[in-house]
DRENBADREN-543335 format. One line per 2 residues: number of its first residue (from 0); their letters; for each residue x, y, z of C-alpha. Coordinates in steps of 0.25 Angstrom, whole numbers. Example, Ala and Ser with C-alpha at 12.3 -4.5 7.8 and 13.67 -1.06 7.14 Angstrom:
2
0 = as = 49:-18:31  55:-4:29 $
END
This chain:
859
0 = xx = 289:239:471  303:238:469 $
2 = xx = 310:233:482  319:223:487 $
4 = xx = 334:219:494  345:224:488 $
6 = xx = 359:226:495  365:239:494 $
8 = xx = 380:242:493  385:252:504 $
10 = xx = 397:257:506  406:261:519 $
12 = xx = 418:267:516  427:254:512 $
14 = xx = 415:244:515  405:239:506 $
16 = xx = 393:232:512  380:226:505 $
18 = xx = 367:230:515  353:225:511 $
20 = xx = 343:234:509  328:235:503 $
22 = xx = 327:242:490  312:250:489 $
24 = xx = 309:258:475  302:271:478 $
26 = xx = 295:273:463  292:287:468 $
28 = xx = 304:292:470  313:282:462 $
30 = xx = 320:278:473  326:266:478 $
32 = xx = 325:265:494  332:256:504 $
34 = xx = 330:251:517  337:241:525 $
36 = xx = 324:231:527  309:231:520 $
38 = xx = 303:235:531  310:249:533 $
40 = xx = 305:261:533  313:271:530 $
42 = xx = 323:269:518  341:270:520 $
44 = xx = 341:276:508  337:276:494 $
46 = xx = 342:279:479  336:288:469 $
48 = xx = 334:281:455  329:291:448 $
50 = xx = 342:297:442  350:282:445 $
52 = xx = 356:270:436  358:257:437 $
54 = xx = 372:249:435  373:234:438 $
56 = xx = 388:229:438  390:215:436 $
58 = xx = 403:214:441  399:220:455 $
60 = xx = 392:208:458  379:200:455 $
62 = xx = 366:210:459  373:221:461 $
64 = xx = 369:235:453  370:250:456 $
66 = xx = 362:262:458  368:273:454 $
68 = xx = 362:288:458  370:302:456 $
70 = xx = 373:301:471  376:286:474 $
72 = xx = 379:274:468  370:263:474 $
74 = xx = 376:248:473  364:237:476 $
76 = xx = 363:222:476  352:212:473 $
78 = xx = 352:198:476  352:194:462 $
80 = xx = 355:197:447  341:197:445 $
82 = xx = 337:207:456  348:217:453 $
84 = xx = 343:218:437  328:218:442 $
86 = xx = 333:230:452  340:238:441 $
88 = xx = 327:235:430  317:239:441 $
90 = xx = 325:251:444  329:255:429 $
92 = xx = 313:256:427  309:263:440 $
94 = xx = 319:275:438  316:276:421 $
96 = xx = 299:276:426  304:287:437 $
98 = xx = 312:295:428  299:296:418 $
100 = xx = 288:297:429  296:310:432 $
102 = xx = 298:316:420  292:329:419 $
104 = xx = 294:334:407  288:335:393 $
106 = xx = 297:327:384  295:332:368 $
108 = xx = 278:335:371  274:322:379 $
110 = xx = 277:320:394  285:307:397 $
112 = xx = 276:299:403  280:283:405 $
114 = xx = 273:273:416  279:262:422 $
116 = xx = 273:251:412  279:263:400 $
118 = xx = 291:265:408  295:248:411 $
120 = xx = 292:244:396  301:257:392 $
122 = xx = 314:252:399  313:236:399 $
124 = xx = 304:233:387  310:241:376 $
126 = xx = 323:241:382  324:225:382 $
128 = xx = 317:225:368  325:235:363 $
130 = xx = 338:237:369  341:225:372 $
132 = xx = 341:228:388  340:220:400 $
134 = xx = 328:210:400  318:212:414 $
136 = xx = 321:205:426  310:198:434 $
138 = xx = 308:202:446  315:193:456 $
140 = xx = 304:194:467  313:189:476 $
142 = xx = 321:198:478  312:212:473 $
144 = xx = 298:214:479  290:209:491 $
146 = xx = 298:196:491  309:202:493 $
148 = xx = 303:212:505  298:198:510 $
150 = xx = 314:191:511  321:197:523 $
152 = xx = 333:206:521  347:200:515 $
154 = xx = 354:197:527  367:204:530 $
156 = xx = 380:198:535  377:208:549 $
158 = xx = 366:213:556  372:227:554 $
160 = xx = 377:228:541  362:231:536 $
162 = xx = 359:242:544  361:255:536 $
164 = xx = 370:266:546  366:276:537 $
166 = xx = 353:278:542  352:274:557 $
168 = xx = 340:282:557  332:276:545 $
170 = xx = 337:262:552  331:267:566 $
172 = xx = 318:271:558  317:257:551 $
174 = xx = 319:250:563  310:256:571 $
176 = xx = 299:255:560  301:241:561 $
178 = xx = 300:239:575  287:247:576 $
180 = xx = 282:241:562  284:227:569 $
182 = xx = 277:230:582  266:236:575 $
184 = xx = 263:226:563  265:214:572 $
186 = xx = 261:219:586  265:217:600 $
188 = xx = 256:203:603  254:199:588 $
190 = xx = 263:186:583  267:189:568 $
192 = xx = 268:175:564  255:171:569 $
194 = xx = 251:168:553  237:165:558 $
196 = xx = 235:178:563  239:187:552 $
198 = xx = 231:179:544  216:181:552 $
200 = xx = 220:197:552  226:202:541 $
202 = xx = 219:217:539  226:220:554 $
204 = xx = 239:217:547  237:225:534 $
206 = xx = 229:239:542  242:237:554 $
208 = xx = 253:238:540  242:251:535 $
210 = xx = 245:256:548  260:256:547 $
212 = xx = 260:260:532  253:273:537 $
214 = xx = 262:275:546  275:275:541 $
216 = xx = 281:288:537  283:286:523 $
218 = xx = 272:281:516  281:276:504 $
220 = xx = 287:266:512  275:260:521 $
222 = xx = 268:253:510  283:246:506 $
224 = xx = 283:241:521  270:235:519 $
226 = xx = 271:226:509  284:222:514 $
228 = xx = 278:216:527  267:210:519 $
230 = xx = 277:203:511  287:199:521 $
232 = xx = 273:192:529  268:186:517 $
234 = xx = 282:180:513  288:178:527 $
236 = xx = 277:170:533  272:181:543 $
238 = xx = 257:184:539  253:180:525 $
240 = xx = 241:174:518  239:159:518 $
242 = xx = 245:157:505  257:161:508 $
244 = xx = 256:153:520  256:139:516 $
246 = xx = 266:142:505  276:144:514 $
248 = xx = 280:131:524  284:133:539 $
250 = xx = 298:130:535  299:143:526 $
252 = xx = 291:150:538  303:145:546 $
254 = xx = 314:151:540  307:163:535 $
256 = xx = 305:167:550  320:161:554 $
258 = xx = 324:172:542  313:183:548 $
260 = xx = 319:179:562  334:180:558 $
262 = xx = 332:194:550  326:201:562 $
264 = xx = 337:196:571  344:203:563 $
266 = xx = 337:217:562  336:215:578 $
268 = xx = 352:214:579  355:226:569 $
270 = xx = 342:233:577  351:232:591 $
272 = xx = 364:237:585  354:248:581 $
274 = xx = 349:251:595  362:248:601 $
276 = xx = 368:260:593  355:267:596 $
278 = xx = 357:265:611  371:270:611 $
280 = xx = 369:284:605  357:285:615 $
282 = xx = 366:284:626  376:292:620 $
284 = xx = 364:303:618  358:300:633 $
286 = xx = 373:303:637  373:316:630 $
288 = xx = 359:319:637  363:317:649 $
290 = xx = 377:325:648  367:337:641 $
292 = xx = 358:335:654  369:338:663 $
294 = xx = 373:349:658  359:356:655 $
296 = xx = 357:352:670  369:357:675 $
298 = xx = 368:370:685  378:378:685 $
300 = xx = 387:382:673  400:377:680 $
302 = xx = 394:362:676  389:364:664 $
304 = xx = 402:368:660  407:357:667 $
306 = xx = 401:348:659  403:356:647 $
308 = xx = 418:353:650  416:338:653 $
310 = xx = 409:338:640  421:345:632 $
312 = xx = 431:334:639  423:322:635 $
314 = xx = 423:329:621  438:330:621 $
316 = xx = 441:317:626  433:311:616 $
318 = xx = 440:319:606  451:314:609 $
320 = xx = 448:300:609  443:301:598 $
322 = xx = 456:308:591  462:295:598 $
324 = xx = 454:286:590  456:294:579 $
326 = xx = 471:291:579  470:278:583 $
328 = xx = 461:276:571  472:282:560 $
330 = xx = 483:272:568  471:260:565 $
332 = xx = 469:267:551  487:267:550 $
334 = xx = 488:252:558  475:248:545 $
336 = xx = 483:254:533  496:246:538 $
338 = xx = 488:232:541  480:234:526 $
340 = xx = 494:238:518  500:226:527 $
342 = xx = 489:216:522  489:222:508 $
344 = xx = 506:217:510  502:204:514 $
346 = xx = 490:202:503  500:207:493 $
348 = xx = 511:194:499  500:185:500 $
350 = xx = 495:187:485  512:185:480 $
352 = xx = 510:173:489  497:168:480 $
354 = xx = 503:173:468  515:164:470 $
356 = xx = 507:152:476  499:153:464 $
358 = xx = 512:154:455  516:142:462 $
360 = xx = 504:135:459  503:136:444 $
362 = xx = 516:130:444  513:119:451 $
364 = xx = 500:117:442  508:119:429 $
366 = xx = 520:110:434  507:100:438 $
368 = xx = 501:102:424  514:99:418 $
370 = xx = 517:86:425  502:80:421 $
372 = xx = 503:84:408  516:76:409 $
374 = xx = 510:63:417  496:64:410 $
376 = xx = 491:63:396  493:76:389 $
378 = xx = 479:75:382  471:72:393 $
380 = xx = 479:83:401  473:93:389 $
382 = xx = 458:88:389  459:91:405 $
384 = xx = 466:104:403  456:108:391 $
386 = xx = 443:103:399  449:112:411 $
388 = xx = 451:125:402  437:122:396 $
390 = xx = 431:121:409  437:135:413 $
392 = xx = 433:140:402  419:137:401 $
394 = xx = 418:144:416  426:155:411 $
396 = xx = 415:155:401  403:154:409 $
398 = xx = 409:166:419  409:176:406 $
400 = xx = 394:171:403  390:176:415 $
402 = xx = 398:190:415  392:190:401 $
404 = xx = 378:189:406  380:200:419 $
406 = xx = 388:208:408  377:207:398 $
408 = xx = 365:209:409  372:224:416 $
410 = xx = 374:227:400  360:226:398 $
412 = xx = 355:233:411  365:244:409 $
414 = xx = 359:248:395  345:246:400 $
416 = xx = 351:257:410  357:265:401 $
418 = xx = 345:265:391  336:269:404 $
420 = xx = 345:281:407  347:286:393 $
422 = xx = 332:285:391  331:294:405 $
424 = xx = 341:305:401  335:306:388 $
426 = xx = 321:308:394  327:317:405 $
428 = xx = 335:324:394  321:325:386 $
430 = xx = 315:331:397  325:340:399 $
432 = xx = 324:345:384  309:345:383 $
434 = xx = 310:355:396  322:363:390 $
436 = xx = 313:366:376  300:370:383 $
438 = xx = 309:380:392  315:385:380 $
440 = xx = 300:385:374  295:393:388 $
442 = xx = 306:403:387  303:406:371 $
444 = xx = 289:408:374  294:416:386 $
446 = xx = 302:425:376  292:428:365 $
448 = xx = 281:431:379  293:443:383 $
450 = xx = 295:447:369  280:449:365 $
452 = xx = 278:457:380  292:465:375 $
454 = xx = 283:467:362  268:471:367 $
456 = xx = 276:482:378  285:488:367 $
458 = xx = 272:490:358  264:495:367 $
460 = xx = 272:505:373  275:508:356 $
462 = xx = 260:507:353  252:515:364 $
464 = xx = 260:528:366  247:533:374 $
466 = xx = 248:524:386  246:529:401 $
468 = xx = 259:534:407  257:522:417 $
470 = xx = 255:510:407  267:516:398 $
472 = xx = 275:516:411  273:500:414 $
474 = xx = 275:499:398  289:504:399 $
476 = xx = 291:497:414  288:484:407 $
478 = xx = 299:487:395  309:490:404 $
480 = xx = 306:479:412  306:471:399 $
482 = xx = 319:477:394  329:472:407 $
484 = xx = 332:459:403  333:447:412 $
486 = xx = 346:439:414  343:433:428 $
488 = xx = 336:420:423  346:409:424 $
490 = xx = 345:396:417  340:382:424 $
492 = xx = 353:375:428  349:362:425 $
494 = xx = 349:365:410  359:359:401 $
496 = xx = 367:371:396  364:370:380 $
498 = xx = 350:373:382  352:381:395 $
500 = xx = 357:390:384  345:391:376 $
502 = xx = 335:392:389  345:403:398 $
504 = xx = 339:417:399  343:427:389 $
506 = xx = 356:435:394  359:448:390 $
508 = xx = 371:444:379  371:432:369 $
510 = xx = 382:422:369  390:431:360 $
512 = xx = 387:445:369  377:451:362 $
514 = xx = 367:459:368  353:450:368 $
516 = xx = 345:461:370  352:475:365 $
518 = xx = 353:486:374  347:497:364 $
520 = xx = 345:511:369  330:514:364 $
522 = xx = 321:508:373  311:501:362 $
524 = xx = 324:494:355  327:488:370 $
526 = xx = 313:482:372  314:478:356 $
528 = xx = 327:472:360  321:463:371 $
530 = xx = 311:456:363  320:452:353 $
532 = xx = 331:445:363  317:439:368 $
534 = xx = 312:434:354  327:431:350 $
536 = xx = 328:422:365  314:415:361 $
538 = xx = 319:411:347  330:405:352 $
540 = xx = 324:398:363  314:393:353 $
542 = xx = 325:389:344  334:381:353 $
544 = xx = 329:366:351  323:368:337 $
546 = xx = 333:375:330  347:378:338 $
548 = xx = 348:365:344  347:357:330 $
550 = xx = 357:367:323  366:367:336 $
552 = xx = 366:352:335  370:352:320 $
554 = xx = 381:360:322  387:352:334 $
556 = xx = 385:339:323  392:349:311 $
558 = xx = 407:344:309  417:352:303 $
560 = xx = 414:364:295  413:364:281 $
562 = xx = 403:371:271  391:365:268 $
564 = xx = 376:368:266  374:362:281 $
566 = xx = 383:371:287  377:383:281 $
568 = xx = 363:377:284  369:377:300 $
570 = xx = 377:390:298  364:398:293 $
572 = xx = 354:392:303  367:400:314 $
574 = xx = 378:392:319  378:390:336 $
576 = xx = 388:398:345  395:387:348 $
578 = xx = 400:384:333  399:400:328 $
580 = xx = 413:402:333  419:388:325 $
582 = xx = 410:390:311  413:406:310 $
584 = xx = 427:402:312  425:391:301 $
586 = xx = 420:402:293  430:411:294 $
588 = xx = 440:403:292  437:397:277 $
590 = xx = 438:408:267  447:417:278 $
592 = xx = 459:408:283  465:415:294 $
594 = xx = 479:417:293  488:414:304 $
596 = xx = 495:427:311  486:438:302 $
598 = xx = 480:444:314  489:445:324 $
600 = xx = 498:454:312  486:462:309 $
602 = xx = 484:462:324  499:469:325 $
604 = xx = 499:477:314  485:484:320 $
606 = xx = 494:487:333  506:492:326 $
608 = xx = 499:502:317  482:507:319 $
610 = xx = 475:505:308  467:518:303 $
612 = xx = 453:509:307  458:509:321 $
614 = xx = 449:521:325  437:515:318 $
616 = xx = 439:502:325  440:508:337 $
618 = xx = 427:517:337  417:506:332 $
620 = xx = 423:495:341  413:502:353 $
622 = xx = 401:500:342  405:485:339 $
624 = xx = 394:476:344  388:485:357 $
626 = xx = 377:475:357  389:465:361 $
628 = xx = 395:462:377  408:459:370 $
630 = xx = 408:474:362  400:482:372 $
632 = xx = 412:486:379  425:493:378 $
634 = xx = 431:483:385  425:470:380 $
636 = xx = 436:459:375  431:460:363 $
638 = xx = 433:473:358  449:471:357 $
640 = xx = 448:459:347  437:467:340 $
642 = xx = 448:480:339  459:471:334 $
644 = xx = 452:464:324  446:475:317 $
646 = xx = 459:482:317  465:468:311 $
648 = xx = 456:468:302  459:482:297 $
650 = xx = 473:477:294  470:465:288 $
652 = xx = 462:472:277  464:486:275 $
654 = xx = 455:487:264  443:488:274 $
656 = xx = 450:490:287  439:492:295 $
658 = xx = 425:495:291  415:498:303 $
660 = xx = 406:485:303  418:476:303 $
662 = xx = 417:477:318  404:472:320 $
664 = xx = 408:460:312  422:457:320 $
666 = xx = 413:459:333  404:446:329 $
668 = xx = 418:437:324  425:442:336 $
670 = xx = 411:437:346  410:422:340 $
672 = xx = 423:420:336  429:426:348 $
674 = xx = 445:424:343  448:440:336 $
676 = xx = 457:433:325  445:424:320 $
678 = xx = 436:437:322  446:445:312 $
680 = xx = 445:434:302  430:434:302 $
682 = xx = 431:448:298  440:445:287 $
684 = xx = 432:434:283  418:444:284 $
686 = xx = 425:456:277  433:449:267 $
688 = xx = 426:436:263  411:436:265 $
690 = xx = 409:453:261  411:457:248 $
692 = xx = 423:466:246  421:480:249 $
694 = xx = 411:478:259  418:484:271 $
696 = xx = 426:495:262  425:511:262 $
698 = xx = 414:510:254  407:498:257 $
700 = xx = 403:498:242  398:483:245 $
702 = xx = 390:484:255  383:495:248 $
704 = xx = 381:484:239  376:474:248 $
706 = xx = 365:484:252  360:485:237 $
708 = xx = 360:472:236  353:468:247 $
710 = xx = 343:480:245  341:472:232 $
712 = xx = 339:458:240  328:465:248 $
714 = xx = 320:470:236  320:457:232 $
716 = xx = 319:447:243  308:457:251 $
718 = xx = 301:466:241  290:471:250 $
720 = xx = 301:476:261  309:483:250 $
722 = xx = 297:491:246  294:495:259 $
724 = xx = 309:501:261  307:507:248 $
726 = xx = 294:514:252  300:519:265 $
728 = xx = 314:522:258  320:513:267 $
730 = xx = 336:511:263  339:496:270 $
732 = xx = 353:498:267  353:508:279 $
734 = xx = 351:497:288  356:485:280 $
736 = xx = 370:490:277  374:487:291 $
738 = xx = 368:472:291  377:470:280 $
740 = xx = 390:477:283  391:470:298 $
742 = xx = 382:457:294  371:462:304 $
744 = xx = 381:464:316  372:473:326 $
746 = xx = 360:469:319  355:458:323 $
748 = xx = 353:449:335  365:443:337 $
750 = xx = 360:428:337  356:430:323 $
752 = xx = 367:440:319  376:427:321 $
754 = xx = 370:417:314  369:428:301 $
756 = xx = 385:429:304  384:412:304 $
758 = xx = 379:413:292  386:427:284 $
760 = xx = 401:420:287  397:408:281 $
762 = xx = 390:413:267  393:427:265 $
764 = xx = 386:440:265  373:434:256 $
766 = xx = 369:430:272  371:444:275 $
768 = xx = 359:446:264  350:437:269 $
770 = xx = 350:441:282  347:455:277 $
772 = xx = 337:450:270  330:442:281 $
774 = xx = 331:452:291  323:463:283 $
776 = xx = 314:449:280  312:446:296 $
778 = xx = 307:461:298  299:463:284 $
780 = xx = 285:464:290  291:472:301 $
782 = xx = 297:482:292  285:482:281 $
784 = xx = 275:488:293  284:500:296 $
786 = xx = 279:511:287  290:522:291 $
788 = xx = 306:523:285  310:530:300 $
790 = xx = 302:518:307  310:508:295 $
792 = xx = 321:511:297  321:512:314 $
794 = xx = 315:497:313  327:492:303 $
796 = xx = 336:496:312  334:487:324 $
798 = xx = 324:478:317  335:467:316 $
800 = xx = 338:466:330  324:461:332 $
802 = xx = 325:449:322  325:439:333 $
804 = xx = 323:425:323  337:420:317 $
806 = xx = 330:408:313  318:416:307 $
808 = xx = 326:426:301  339:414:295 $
810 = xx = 327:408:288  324:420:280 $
812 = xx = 339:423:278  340:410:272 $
814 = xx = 328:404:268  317:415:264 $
816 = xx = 325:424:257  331:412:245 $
818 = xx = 337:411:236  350:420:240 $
820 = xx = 362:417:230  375:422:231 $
822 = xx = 376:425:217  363:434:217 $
824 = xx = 372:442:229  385:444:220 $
826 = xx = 377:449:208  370:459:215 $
828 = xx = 382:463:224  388:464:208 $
830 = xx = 378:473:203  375:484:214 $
832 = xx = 391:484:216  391:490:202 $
834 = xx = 379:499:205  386:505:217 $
836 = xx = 399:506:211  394:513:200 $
838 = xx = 386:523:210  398:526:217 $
840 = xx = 405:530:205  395:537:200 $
842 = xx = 395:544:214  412:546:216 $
844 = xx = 408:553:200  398:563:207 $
846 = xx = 408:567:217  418:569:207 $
848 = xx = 409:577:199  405:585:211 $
850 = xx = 421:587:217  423:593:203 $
852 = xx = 413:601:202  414:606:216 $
854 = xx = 429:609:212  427:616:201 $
856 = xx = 418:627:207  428:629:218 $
858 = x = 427:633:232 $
END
């Protein structure tokens, strides 16, 4: 057991006092308790360890170190450098084999397990061998253990200055105890120094301390109390064994007993001061019964309210004697803060008096000095003076070697302290993460269960038509139950917020406002809608430590931007939305150089004359992103920036002016870039450096010749899927041309839409082509098994919304569907160019032809 005397610091207001107390470990709790004597019951108080650390100052004095709890700072004191370093070793190892005993959670896929032998070689053995730590202390018996439960108590300089006002009660209690433990363990007749007695009937001794271990209240402490007494006998020369016995002189005997005699006249002094405050609030309370008595008593109403009045007198003319004393306390207060600035006045003249006494004084010794040196021989004079300097010195010396030492000692316990620490918040924070992952695991899971339940009820009301009205009604009451999404789980608190993140229930808008499930009028789409938010919720959660978290971290270690294959490895695997915004702006920025003043004239110049787009901008700016909070509405903030940089844009290249798509792709800049005049030059960057020219004309020649070319990628990359097109005479270009035109805004999910953009700013349209491509890839098998052109082309007109795998569906884009040059996209871009342009004139020939003939015949 760890136990012994240790004086604790406490503090009155302005006065400091040391008071003795015994220090009791409670390894069950982690606890250290306190009482004022070993043989108390009840503790004053105690101090949590399990969330403490230690300090030990050197400079606030020999054994003196401090506890230190997120409620109270503990100061204690042992009666020697040894002790306090034993004190702070002992507990260091009690809290780190606490804080692992209690650990309750699965670190990696091993449980933390760690025993006391495990857990005492962990922080002294390795820590000395390998960090260089403090060495173990021995324990100094004398002043830790049953030795020191044997000594009496410290003795203090009044018999009142140990006694703990806090706790009247708890002192009440432990006195009590003690009186009754006496009686009872000695007894009325029997003489407790009688040696020989004990000695012929030891079992009466041991069953009488059973007896009063099982009755104390806490069983805990009775067992402590026990071997206390035993040892106090055995060492104090009360009952003991023979060996003990004729160890121990008579004189030894003597003064033990004189010490035994002294300390309980002292106990029975502070015991009266005790009863006489005790006797003074009976009488006040026997007073207060007897003036209660007389007015139950009372007859008539007349004396009761007489006495009701008497009461209220003695009531006021204690208040006002006590007002008196308060005034006369503020003039005592006034009279004190004269007398201490009139002593501070009179220190302050005292110290110039020393001052210049001790001025004197070095003129006298230096005229001294001068006149020996004058009357004596001036190199013995030199020996003396160096032989003094030396002696000086070498004290000097030996002075700083002991500062050295403490110094060098609280160094070392304060690493061993720090290493302890770091080795708790890293198993803590281990814990922590271990518990985070198998949330997110749990949550997953979760996801795909709701998400397959989503699956078997929409196929079964698809697949049995013919089911009871009764069953098909609970089908469809579990849809729409299904279908109403729940937003009223909240988060556990004590989560730290980047991972909060990841684990939070799913809202109903992403971070950049869209929709996370749409809101789609047919009621089979809705339902489709819901599994896919689920699956697209379990990915990510699945994804969060193995993938996100790495790729986060190598952005937070990336410097400053600059091309390189790194950066377009990061780039493609998505960039996080903390560092979109700043990498799209890189982006923008160097092929398309803003220039200063541009947009605000463009800005004016819309203002001051409309533009003939106007009325076009104004009839697809309700269209624009209705999936979006920020575009729902008429109202939304939004909308304003989104009108003038599309009618900016018109201006700034008149050529185009405005073409319906380029308000999808101002939407997404305006949403991750937030500042209008950065979201203007994204579209100038996406219109007029990454398309080709042409692209957004009145013809949209190049486009067309995107969807040739990518019809020709298709063939090649997926042959099986293009025959199965051609067998149903399935044109893709009636779905693809919108992919292309808008870079899948509206198409996909806007986690993935995202990271295409990522991506599409930084190499060009070619990503545009492999995204294509990988898509059609995705849902190959679920496209070969529909065997009708209406059913076709009703699943390739949502079938992108259910991609739900970026990761899956960037692997394909980028990996699968190799080798991609950019050459082999110019060629071809080249030849179908000239195909089509040689169509089109061919075509404007026709009409021509026609226009003539039609002309010629007349009306």
């Amino acid at each position: 057991k760890l136990c012994g005397y240790l004086n604790k610091l406490g503090i009155k207001g302005p006065i400091k006092t040391w008071k003795s107390r015994w220090f009791f470990y409670d390894e069950n709790k982690c606890r250290l308790l306190y009482y004022r004597t070993t043989q108390d019951i009840n503790p004053l108080g105690s101090i949590d360890l399990s969330s403490a650390s230690f300090d030990c100052k050197m400079e606030n004095g020999e054994g003196v170190f401090e506890i230190r709890t997120p409620s109270r700072t503990f100061t204690l004191k042992a009666i020697s450098k040894q002790a306090m370093m034993y004190w702070l070793q002992q507990l260091q190892m009690r809290r780190w084999e606490f804080c692992n005993s209690q650990s309750r959670f699965p670190v990696g896929s091993s449980q933390l397990q760690m025993s006391k032998n495990s857990v005492f070689g962990f922080i002294f053995i390795d820590v000395v061998d390998k960090e260089d730590f403090l060495p173990l202390v021995k324990t100094p018996t004398e002043a830790v253990g049953l030795k020191a439960a044997s000594l009496p108590a410290p003795q203090t300089s009044t018999a009142l200055q140990n006694i703990s006002l806090k706790h009247p009660w708890t002192e009440i209690q432990n006195t009590v105890y003690n009186i009754c433990g006496s009686k009872q363990l000695w007894g009325s007749n029997s003489n407790v120094f009688s040696f020989d007695e004990f000695r012929e009937h030891p079992e009466n001794v041991d069953e009488e301390q059973e007896a009063e271990e099982g009755t104390l209240e806490d069983g805990r402490m009775g067992p402590r109390l026990n071997w206390i007494r035993k040892a106090r006998w055995m060492n104090s020369g009360f009952p003991g064994s023979e060996e003990s016995s004729r160890e121990k002189n008579s004189v030894d005997k003597v003064s033990v007993l004189q010490q035994q005699i002294l300390t309980l006249t002292e106990e029975v002094k502070s015991q009266k001061e005790l009863v006489k405050l005790l006797h003074k609030a009976l009488e006040a309370a026997q007073q207060e019964k007897r003036v209660s008595s007389m007015y139950l008593t009372a007859a008539a109403d007349k004396d009761r309210l007489e006495l009701v009045r008497h009461k209220v007198r003695q009531i006021a003319d204690l208040t006002s004697r006590l007002e008196a004393l308060e005034q006369e306390k503020k003039e005592l207060e006034q009279i004190l803060t004269l007398r201490d600035s009139h002593i501070q006045e009179v220190k302050e003249h005292v110290q110039l008096l020393m001052e210049k006494n001790h001025a004197k004084q070095e003129v006298i010794m230096t005229l001294t000095e001068q006149m020996a040196r004058e009357l004596s021989d001036p190199l013995q004079e030199a020996n003396t003076i160096t032989v003094e300097t030396l002696y000086k010195q070498q004290e000097e010396i030996e002075h700083l070697k002991d500062d050295i030492d403490a110094y060098k000692t609280q160094n070392q316990f304060l690493n061993s302290e720090i290493h302890q620490v770091t080795r708790l918040w890293t198993s803590v924070a281990e814990n922590e993460k271990a518990l985070l992952m198998k949330c997110a695991c749990l949550q997953a899971r979760n996801c795909q269960m709701e998400s397959k339940y989503l699956t078997v009820l929409r196929k079964l009301q698809e697949a049995v038509p013919g089911l009871p009205n009764s069953h098909a009604e609970l089908v469809k009451n579990l849809i729409q139950e299904a279908l109403q999404w729940d937003v009223k789980e909240e988060a556990e608190e004590a989560l730290s917020f980047e991972l909060s993140t990841a684990l939070c229930p799913s809202s109903e808008y992403d971070e950049y406002g869209f929709m996370t499930v749409p809101d789609y009028e047919i009621e089979d789409w809705k339902l489709l809608a819901k599994i896919q938010a689920l699956e697209i919720k379990s990915n990510k959660l699945r994804s969060q430590e193995i993938v996100e978290k790495p790729l986060r971290d190598r952005w937070n270690s990336l410097g400053e931007l600059s091309p390189s294959a790194e950066l377009k490895s990061l780039i493609r695997s998505g960039i996080p939305a903390e560092h979109r915004q700043r990498v799209w702006r890189w982006m923008v920025s160097r092929p398309c150089s803003p220039v200063p003043g541009h947009y605000q004239r463009l800005l004016e110049q819309s203002r001051s004359t409309e533009h003939p787009a106007c009325r076009q901008i104004e009839l697809d700016l309700p269209r624009t992103l209705t999936n979006n909070k920020h575009f729902s509405s008429p109202t939304s903030q939004l909308i304003p920036k989104l009108r003038r940089v599309l009618l900016a844009f018109s201006w700034h290249n008149p050529a185009i002016g405005y073409c319906q798509g380029l308000n999808r792709l101002a939407a997404v800049a305006l949403l991750v870039l937030e500042d209008e005049e950065s979201a203007f030059w994204c579209l100038v960057y996406i219109v007029e450096n990454l398309m080709p020219a042409d692209y957004y004309s009145d013809t949209l020649i190049t486009s067309q010749v995107d969807q040739r070319v990518f019809k020709d990628f298709l063939s090649e990359k997926l042959p099986r899927l293009t025959a199965h097109f051609e067998q149903y005479r399935i044109d893709v270009s009636l779905i693809t041309f919108n992919w292309f035109l808008v870079a899948f805004v509206d198409s996909l999910v806007s986690d993935i839409l995202l990271r295409v953009w990522d991506a599409f700013l930084y190499e060009g349209t070619k990503v545009i082509f492999r995204y294509a491509l990988a898509i059609f890839k995705y849902n190959e098998e679920e496209i070969l098994r529909i065997h009708d052109s209406v059913e076709i082309y009703q699943y390739l007109r949502f079938f992108t919304r259910m991609i739900t795998d970026g990761r899956k569906l960037m692997n394909i884009a980028f990996n699968d569907l190799n080798p991609f040059p950019m050459k082999l996209l110019r060629n071809r871009r080249s030849m179908h160019r000239e195909e089509l342009e040689a169509e089109l004139c061919e075509l404007e020939q026709i009409k021509a032809a026609y226009v003539k003939e039609r002309a010629e015949q007349g009306p």
